[in-house]
KOLMAR-153001 format. One record per residue (C-alpha): residue in one letter; x, y, z. Coordinates in steps of 0.5 Angstrom, whole numbers, padded with zeros to 4 digits, always signed. Example, Ala and Ser with C-alpha at 12.3 -4.5 7.8 and 13.67 -1.06 7.14 Angstrom:
BEGIN
a+0025-0009+0016s+0027-0002+0014
***
This chain:
BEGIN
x+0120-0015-0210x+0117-0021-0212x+0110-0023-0214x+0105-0022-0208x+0099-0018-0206x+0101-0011-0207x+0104-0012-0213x+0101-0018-0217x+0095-0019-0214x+0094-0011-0213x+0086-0007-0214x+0087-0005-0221x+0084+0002-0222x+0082+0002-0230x+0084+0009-0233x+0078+0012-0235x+0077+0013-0243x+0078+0020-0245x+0073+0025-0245x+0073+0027-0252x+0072+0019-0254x+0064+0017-0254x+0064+0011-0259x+0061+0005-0255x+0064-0002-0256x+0059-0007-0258x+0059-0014-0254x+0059-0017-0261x+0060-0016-0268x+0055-0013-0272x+0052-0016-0278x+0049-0012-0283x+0044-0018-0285x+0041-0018-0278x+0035-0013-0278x+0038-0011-0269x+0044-0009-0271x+0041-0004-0277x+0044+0003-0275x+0037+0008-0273x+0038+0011-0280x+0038+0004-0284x+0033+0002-0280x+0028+0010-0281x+0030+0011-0289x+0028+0002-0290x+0022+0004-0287x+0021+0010-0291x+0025+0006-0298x+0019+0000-0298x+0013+0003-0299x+0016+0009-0303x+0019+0003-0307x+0011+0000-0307x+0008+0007-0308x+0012+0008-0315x+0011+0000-0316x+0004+0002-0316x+0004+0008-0319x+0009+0007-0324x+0004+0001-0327x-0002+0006-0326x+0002+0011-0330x+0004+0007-0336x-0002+0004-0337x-0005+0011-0337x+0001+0013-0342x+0001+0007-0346x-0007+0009-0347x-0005+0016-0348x+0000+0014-0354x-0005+0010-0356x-0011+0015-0358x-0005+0021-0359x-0003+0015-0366x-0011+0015-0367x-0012+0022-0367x-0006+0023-0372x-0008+0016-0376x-0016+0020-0377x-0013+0026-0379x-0008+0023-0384x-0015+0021-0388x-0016+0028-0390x-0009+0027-0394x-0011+0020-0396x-0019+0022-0399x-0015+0028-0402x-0011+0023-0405x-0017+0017-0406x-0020+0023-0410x-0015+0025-0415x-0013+0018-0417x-0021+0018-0418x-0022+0023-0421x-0015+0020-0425x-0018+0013-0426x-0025+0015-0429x-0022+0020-0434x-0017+0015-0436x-0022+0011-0437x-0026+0015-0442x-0019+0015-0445x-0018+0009-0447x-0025+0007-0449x-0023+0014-0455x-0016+0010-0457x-0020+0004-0457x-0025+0007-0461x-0021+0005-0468x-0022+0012-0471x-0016+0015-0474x-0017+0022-0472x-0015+0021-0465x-0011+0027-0463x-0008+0023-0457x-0003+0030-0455x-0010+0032-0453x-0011+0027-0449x-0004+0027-0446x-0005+0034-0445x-0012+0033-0442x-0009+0028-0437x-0002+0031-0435x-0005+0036-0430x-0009+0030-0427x-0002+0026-0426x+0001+0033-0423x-0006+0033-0418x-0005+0026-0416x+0002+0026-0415x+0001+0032-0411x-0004+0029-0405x+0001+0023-0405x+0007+0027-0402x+0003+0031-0398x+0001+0023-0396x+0008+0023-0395x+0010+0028-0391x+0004+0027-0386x+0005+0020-0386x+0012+0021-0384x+0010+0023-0376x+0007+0016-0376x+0015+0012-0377x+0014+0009-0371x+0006+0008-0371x+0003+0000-0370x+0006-0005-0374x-0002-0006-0378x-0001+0002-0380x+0006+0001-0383x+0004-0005-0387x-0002-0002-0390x+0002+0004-0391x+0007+0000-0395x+0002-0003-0399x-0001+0003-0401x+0006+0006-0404x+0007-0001-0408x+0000+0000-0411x+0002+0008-0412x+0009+0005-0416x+0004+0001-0421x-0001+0007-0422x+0005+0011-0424x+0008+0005-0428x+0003+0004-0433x+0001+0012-0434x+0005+0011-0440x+0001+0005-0443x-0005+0009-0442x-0003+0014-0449x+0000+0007-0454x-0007+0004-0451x-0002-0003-0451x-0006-0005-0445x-0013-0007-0444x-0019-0003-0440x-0019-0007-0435x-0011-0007-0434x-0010-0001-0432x-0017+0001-0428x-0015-0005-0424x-0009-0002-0422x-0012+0004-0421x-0017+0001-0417x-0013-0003-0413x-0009+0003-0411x-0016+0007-0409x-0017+0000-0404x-0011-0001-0402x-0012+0008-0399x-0019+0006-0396x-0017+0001-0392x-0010+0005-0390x-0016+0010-0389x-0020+0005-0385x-0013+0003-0381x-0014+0007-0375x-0016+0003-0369x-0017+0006-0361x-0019-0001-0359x-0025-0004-0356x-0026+0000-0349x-0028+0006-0355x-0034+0004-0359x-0035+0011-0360x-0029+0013-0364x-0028+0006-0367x-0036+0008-0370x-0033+0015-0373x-0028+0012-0376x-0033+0007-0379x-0037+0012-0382x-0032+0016-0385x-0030+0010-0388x-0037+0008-0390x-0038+0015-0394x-0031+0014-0397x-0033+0008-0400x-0040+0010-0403x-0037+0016-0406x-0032+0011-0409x-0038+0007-0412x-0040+0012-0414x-0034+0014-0418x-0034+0008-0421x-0040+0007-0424x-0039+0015-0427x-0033+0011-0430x-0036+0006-0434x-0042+0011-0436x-0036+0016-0439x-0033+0010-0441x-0038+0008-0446x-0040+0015-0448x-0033+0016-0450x-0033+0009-0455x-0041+0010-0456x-0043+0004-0453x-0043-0002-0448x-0040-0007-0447x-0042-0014-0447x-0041-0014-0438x-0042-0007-0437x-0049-0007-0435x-0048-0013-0430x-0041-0009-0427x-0047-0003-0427x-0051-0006-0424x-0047-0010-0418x-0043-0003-0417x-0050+0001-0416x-0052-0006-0411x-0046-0005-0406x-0047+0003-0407x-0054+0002-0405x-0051-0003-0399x-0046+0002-0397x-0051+0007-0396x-0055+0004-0392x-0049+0003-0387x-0047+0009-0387x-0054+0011-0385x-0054+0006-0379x-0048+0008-0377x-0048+0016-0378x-0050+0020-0373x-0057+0024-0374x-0053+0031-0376x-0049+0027-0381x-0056+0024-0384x-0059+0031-0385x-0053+0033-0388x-0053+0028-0394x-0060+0029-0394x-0059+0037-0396x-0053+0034-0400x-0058+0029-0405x-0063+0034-0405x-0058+0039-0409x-0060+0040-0416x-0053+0039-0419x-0053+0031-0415x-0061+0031-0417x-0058+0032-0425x-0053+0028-0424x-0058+0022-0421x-0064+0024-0427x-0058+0023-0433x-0055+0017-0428x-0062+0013-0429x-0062+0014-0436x-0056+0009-0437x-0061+0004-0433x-0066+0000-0438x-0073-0001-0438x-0079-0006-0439x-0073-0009-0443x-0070-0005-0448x-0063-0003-0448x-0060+0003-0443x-0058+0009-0447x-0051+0011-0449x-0050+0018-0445x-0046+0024-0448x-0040+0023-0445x-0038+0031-0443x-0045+0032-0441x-0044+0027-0436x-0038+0028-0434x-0039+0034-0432x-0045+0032-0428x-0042+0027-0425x-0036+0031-0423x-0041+0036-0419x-0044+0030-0416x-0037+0028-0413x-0035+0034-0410x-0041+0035-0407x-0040+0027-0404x-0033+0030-0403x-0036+0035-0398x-0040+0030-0395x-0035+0026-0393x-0030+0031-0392x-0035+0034-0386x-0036+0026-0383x-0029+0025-0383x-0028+0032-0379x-0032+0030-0374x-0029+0024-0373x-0021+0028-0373x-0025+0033-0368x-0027+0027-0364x-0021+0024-0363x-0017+0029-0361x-0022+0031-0356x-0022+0024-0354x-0014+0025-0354x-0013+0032-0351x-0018+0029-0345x-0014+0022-0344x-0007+0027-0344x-0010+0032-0339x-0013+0026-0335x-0006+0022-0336x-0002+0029-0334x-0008+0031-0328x-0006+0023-0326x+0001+0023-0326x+0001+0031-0322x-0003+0027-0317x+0002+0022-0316x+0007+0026-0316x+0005+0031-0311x+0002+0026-0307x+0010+0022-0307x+0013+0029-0306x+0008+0030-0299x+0009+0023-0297x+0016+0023-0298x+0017+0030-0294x+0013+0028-0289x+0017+0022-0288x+0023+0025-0289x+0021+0031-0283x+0019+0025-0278x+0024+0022-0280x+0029+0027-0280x+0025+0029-0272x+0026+0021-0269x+0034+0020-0272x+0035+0027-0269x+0031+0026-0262x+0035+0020-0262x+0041+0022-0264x+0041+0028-0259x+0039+0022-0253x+0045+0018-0256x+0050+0023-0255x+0047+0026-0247x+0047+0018-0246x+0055+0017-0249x+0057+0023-0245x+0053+0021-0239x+0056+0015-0239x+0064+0016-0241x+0065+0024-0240x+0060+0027-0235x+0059+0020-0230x+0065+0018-0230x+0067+0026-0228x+0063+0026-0223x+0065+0019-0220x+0073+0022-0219x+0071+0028-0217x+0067+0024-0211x+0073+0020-0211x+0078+0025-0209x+0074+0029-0204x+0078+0031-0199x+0074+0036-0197x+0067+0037-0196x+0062+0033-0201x+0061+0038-0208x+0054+0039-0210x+0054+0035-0218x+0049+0039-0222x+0045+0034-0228x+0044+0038-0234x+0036+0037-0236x+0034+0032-0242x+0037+0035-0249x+0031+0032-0252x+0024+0036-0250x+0018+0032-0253x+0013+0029-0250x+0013+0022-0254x+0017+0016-0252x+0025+0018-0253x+0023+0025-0249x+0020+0019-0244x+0027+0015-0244x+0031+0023-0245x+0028+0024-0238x+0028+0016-0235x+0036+0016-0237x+0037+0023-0233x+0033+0020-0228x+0038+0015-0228x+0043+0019-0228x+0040+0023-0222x+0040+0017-0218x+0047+0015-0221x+0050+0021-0218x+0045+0021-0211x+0048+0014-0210x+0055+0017-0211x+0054+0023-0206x+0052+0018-0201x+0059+0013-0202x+0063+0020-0203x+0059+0022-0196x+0061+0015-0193x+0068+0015-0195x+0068+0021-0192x+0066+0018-0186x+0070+0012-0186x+0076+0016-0189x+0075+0020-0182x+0074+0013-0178x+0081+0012-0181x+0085+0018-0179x+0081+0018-0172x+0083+0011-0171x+0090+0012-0173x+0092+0017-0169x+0089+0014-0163x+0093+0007-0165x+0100+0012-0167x+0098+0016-0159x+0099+0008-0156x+0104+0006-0161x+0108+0013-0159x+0107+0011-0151x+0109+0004-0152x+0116+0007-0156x+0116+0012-0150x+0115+0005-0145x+0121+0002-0148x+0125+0008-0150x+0125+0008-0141x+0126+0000-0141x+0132+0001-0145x+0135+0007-0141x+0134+0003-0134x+0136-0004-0138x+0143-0008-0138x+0143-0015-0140x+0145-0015-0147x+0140-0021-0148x+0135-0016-0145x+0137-0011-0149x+0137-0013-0155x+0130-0016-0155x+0127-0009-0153x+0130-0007-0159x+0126-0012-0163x+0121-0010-0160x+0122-0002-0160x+0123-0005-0168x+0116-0008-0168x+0113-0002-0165x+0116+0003-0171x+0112-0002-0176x+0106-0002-0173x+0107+0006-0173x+0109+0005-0180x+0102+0001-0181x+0099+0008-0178x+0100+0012-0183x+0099+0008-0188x+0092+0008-0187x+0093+0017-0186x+0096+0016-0193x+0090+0012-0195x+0084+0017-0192x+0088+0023-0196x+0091+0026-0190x+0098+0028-0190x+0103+0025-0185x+0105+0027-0178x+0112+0026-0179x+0116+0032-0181x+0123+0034-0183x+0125+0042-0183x+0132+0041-0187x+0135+0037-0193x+0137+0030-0191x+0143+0027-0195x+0139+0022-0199x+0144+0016-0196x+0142+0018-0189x+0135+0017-0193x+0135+0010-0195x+0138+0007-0189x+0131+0010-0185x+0128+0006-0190x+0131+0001-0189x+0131+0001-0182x+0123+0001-0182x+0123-0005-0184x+0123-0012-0181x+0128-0016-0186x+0133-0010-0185x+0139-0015-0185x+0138-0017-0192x+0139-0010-0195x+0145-0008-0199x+0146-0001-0201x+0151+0000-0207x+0154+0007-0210x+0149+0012-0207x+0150+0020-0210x+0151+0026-0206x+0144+0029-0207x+0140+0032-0202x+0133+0031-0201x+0128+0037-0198x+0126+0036-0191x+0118+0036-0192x+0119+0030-0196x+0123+0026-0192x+0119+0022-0188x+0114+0021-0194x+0120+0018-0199x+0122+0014-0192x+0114+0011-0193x+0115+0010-0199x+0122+0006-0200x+0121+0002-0193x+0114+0000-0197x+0118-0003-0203x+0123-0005-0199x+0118-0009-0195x+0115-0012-0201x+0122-0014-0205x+0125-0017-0198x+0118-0020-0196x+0118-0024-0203x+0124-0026-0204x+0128-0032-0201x+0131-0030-0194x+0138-0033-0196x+0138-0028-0201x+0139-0019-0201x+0135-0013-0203x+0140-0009-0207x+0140-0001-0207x+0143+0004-0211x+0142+0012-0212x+0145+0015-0218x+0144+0021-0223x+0143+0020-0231x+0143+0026-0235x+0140+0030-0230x+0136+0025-0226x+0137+0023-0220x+0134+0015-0220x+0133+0010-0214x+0134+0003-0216x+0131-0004-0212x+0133-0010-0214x+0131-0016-0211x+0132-0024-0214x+0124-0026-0212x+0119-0029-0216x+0117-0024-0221x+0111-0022-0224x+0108-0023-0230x+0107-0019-0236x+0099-0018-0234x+0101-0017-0228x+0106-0012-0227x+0102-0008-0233x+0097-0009-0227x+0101-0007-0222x+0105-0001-0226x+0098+0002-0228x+0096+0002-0220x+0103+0005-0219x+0102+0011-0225x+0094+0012-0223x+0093+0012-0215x+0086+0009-0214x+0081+0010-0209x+0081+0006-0202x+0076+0000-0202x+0077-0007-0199x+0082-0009-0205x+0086-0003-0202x+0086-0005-0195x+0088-0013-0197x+0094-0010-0201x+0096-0004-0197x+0103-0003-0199x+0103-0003-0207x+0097+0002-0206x+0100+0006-0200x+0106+0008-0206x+0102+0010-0211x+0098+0015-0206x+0105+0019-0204x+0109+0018-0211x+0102+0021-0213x+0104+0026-0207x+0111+0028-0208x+0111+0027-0216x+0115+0022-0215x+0115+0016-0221x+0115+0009-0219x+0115+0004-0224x+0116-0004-0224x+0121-0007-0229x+0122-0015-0229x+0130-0016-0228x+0134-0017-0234x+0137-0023-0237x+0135-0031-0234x+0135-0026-0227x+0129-0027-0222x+0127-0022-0219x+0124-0015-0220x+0127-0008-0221x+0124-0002-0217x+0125+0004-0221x+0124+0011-0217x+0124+0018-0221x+0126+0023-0216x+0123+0030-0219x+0127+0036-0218x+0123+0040-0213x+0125+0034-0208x+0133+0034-0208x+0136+0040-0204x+0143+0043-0205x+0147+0041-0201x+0147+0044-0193x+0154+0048-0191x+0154+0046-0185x+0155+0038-0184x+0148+0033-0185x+0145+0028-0182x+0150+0023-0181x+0148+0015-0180x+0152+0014-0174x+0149+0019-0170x+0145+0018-0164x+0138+0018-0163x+0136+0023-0158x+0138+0021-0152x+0132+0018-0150x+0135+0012-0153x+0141+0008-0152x+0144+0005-0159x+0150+0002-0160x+0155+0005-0164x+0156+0000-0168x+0150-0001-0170x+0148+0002-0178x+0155+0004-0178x+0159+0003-0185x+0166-0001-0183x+0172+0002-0186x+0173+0002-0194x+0165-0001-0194x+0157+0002-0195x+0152+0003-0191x+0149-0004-0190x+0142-0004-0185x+0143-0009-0180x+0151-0011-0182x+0157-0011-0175x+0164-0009-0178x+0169-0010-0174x+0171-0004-0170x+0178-0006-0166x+0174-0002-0160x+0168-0007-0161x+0166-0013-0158x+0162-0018-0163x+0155-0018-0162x+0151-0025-0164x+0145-0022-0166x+0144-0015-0170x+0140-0010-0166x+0136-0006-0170x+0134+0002-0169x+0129+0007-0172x+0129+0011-0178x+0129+0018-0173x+0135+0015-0170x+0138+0014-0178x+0137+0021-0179x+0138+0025-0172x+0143+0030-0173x+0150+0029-0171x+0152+0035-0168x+0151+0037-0160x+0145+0042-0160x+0139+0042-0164x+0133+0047-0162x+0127+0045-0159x+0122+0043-0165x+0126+0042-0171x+0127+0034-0170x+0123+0029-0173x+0117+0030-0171x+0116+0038-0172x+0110+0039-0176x+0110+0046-0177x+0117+0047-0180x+0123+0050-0176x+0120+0053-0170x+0124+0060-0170x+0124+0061-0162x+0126+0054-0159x+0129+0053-0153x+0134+0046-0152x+0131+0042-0147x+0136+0040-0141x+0140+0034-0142x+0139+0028-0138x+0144+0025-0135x+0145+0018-0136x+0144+0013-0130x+0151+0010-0128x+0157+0017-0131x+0162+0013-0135x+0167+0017-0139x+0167+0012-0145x+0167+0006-0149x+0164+0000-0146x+0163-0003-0138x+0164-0009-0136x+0157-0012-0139x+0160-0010-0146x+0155-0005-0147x+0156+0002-0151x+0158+0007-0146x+0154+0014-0146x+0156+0020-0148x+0154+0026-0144x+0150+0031-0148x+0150+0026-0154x+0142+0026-0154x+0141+0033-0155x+0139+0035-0163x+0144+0039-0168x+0142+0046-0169x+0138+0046-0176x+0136+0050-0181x+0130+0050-0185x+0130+0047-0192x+0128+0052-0196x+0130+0058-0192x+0129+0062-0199x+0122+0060-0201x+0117+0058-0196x+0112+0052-0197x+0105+0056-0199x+0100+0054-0194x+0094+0052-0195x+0087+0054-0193x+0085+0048-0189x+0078+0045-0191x+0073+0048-0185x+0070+0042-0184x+0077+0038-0183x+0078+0044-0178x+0072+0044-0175x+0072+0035-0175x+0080+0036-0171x+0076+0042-0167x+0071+0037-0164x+0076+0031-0163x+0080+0036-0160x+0075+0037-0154x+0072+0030-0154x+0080+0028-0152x+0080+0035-0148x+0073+0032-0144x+0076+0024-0144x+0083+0027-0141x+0078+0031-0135x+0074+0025-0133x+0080+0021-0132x+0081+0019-0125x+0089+0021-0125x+0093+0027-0124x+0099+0025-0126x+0101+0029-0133x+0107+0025-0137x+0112+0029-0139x+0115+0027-0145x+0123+0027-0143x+0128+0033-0147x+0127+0031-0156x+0122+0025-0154x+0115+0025-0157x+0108+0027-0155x+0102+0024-0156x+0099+0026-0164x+0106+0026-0166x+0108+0034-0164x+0114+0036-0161
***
């Protein structure tokens, strides 16, 4: 069974990929730096991820810009409100600096009554004062940790100049250091305190606060001159005199006050015009102004010394009421700038709300149409892999098997019912899928067709091939040369194989052979019509062959099969060489074994060739090319029979046959005797006796002589037919029950007369040295049914298979009417007639 066209080079039919496996094998490997390759999804989140990432790009630096400006006036509008703080503490210094002042122009003064316990009393509460607004500076200025760089400098320098103004309070009572020592001290701690007061800055795109906050700092610094110049007037009225820089100190602090002024009233608003107006109205500011004039001097004389208490007095109610009026412009500029802040927040918030939302729809709207074109396009992918692996392929098998009528394949509609572009594909593919299986209807149909082109011309060439064996069978009775005769046997032989070619193509058109056996055939019976089926039949040996039986349904079938891979082991292997054959029982199973010394097949192959044999396909032209390998897989399929190729073991060419036998096909063994390999065949046919006769202490051997003593040898060995293997031994058989019954054992049959022989002879040989014929040796052996307890279930026919046998049925009725003989050929007693009907 070597390498040949039924086994090596074979039609090979792929298995089908199970229908729960819907993964599609790409052609090449998938990249993920190829933007084609990008799954669906990768591709749909890229193009919702992009612009998101743009958007919040844009967004965000929106958004910081809005935020840092936001900041920003949130510091500014904390920094303005900390001036309520810092001109409390600038007015307690001053109020501190100026009674310091008086003081030590009184210590100074060189009198020895100075009670400087009273001027220690007079001045602690002022130091308390001071100290006060200081930790109140503190603990407002403490939110503003963080504040801007020039903020924090300026704050530093504020409490360094503090730390000296609290140092040289104690120099004040010993009045060991000079006037212009300690009010320089003071003075550089109240200008260090404006300039923190005019830190705040909301940048050039606010000119509006930036103009609030110049004003307040504009008051401040007209009430400072003002307090210095209340400072050096109480001074002088403590020591009752001038000193020699005090009237040039004078004034150049009334020129910058009046310079002060003037810039506040530039840049204050109307209402604050009107306010200090109202103020420098007010009795108490004239009085202070009417005695600040009398310090001034005129026409050259020199200015008075003012009393010291009556001007401090004065001067005081004119401070607090400058007090009020830089209190009112710096609450204009705080409210100011917390509007402004409030209104950026709530701009800044409105922004970021907009920004959000409008993200959040974005982002919902891309994610529903996202989520709508990955589901649409998943729903498409997952009906185009069950189309493509599960419901198409289904539907193909299901058309390639039909043995019947052509089943109806209902297409399931588009699983996608949008009117965009997917559902325009979900519906093309279903119109592909609709064509696919139209397609595959009309090839079911026309393999129907050829199927029943198939059947029909098998059966006309099996009624032709039984006429020529009928023919020959008469040539054979009638003939006595040896020579003759033995080439009427080959060509007996040869007509047997084409029969056998016949029902290959019934194997391949799905119809079930004509040849039928209604009783168990011993299994060695079985293997000797195999081999007698084929053509090389000499080189078959057959080994140790079990005592098994097998049913008589099966017979004519397993024969197909075993002669088929007998034809293939001898046609492909060397003639000088044999087929061997062995039957044998392992554990139970009852296994035939075809060994041959041929070329072998290699693994891709035998792979080939077993995937054929354990998957019958359907019949195309490969089909018909390699019949044999083909025609096997069909009827193991049939029987449940498992066929299997196995290269031979060892440096052994050649190939080993493997054939499972169920346990459904092997029968028990009959109680009356079985078939017997040397039977005769008939009584139609004369046969030698010693052909397919085992010789003593031997097997079986197709096509061996042994050497009986009766026996002349013959040169040439004459082969038979399989039913001449498998006739019964015994001298009667009822009509019907031989090989060519197609119903089972008919139950009423009555034995055809036996024919006599043309020349009566009382045995052995004649004087030509052929077999002599035995009287009433070619009537059948009684039989019995092979399964007398279980009957075969029948099977309803297909109605249009009847109806198709019906209609050949009466074409051949109405061919045979118009036919110009009147003779009727009868077929003689256990012959055939044509379609294979006993």
């Amino acid at each position: 069974m070597g390498a040949g066209p039924d086994g090596a080079h074979g039609a090979v039919s792929h298995h089908r990929r199970s229908r729960f496996d819907v993964r599609v094998v790409p052609h090449r490997r998938r990249s993920p730096f190829r933007l084609r390759d990008w799954r669906m999804r990768t591709k749909l989140a890229t193009v919702l991820v992009i612009p998101s990432v743009a958007f919040l790009v844009l967004a965000g630096v929106q958004t910081s810009g809005l935020v840092g400006r936001t900041t920003a006036l949130g510091d500014f509008a904390q920094q303005v409100g900390i001036g309520r703080e810092i001109t409390t503490a600038v007015h307690q210094l001053q109020q501190e600096r100026d009674r310091s002042a008086g003081e030590l122009a009184e210590l100074r003064g060189g009198r020895a009554a100075v009670d400087r316990e009273a001027i220690g009393a007079t001045l602690r509460p002022l130091h308390e004062a001071t100290d006060r607004a200081m930790r109140g500076l503190d603990r407002a200025a403490a939110p503003l940790a963080d504040a801007d760089a020039s903020w924090r400098i300026a704050y530093a320098e504020v409490r360094e100049a503090y730390d000296q103004v609290v140092s040289i309070r104690a120099a004040v009572l010993p009045a060991v250091l000079g006037t212009d020592t300690v009010l320089g001290n003071y003075n550089r701690a109240v200008d260090t305190l404006l300039d923190l007061l005019a830190e705040p800055t909301p940048g050039e795109e606010r000119p509006a606060l930036s103009d609030a906050v110049l004003r307040y700092v504009q008051i401040a610094r007209v009430k400072e001159l003002s307090s210095r110049v209340r400072a050096q007037l109480y001074e002088a009225g403590r020591a009752g005199r001038y000193g020699v820089e005090d009237q040039v100190l004078l004034t150049d602090l009334r020129a910058q006050q009046l310079t002060a002024l003037a810039a506040f009233r530039v840049a204050a608003t109307t209402d604050q015009i009107g306010r200090y107006d109202e103020t420098s109205v007010d009795p108490a500011f004239v009085a202070a102004t009417r005695l600040e004039e009398q310090s001034l001097p005129v026409d050259g004389t020199r200015p008075a010394v003012l009393p010291a208490e009556q001007w401090w007095t004065a001067s005081e109610q004119r401070q607090e009421l400058f007090r009020q009026v830089e209190s009112s412009v710096l609450d204009d500029a705080v409210r100011q700038a917390d509007e402004v802040s409030t209104a950026q927040l709530r701009t800044t918030l409105l922004v970021v709300g907009v920004i959000v939302a409008v993200l959040a729809v974005a982002l919902l709207i891309s994610l529903l149409v996202g989520r709508s074109i990955a589901r649409s396009m998943g729903q498409l992918r997952g009906q185009a892999l069950r189309i493509a692996q599960v419901e198409l392929p289904d539907a193909l098998d299901r058309l390639r098997t039909v043995t019947g009528g052509v089943p109806a394949i209902d297409v399931a509609p588009a699983v996608v019912r949008s009117l965009d572009e997917i559902g325009e594909l979900a519906e093309a593919f279903v119109a592909v899928h609709r064509s696919a299986v139209s397609v595959a209807v009309e090839q079911a149909t026309m393999r129907r067709n050829v199927n029943a082109m198939f059947v029909n011309l098998a059966r006309r060439s099996q009624v032709l091939v039984e006429r020529q064996l009928e023919l020959l069978d008469d040539l054979e009775r009638e003939e006595n040369d040896p020579d003759q005769l033995e080439n009427l046997f080959k060509l007996d032989h040869l007509a047997a194989r084409m029969r056998r070619n016949d029902e290959s193509l019934l194997v391949l058109a799905g119809t079930e052979s004509t040849r039928r056996w209604n009783r168990p055939v011993g299994l060695g019976a079985v293997l000797l019509a195999a081999s007698a089926e084929i053509e090389q039949y000499q080189r078959v040996r057959h080994g140790s062959v079990a005592d098994l039986h097998v049913v008589g349904h099966a017979v004519g079938e397993l024969v197909h099969l075993l002669a088929e891979l007998l034809e293939n082991a001898t046609a492909f292997s060397r003639p000088d060489t044999t087929v061997d054959v062995e039957a044998r029982v392992d554990a139970g199973t009852a296994s035939i074994e075809i060994v041959d010394e041929g070329l072998g097949m290699s693994p891709t192959a035998l792979a080939e060739a077993n995937a054929v044999l354990a998957t019958p396909p359907a019949a195309d032209v490969a089909t018909v090319e390699r019949m044999g390998l083909f025609v096997v897989s069909h009827l193991a399929a049939r029987l449940g029979v498992e066929v299997r190729l196995y290269t031979a073991p060892g440096d052994r060419p050649g190939l080993i046959a493997r054939i499972l036998l169920p346990r459904d096909l092997l029968a028990a063994t009959p109680a009356e005797p079985g078939p017997s390999p040397v039977a005769p065949t008939g009584g139609a046919r004369r046969v030698p006796n010693w052909v397919l006769t085992p010789g003593p202490g031997d097997l079986p051997v197709a096509g061996r002589r042994p050497d009986p003593p009766t026996v002349p040898r013959q040169s040439r060995g004459v082969p038979v037919r399989a039913e001449d293997v498998l006739a019964p031994a015994a001298p009667a058989a009822p009509a019907g029950s031989g090989w060519w019954t197609r119903q089972g054992p008919a139950p009423a049959a009555v034995a055809a007369p036996p024919v006599p022989p043309a020349v009566p002879v009382t045995g052995g040989t004649n004087d030509r040295g052929l077999p002599v014929r035995v009287p009433m040796a070619q009537l059948s052996a009684v039989t019995r049914p092979a399964r007398p307890d279980q009957p075969r279930p029948r099977h309803e026919p297909d109605p249009e298979a009847v109806g198709g046998m019906l209609s050949r049925l009466y074409s051949g009725v109405r061919r045979a009417e118009a036919e110009d003989t009147t003779e009727i050929p009868v077929p003689p007693p256990g012959g055939s007639i044509e379609g294979g009907r006993q």
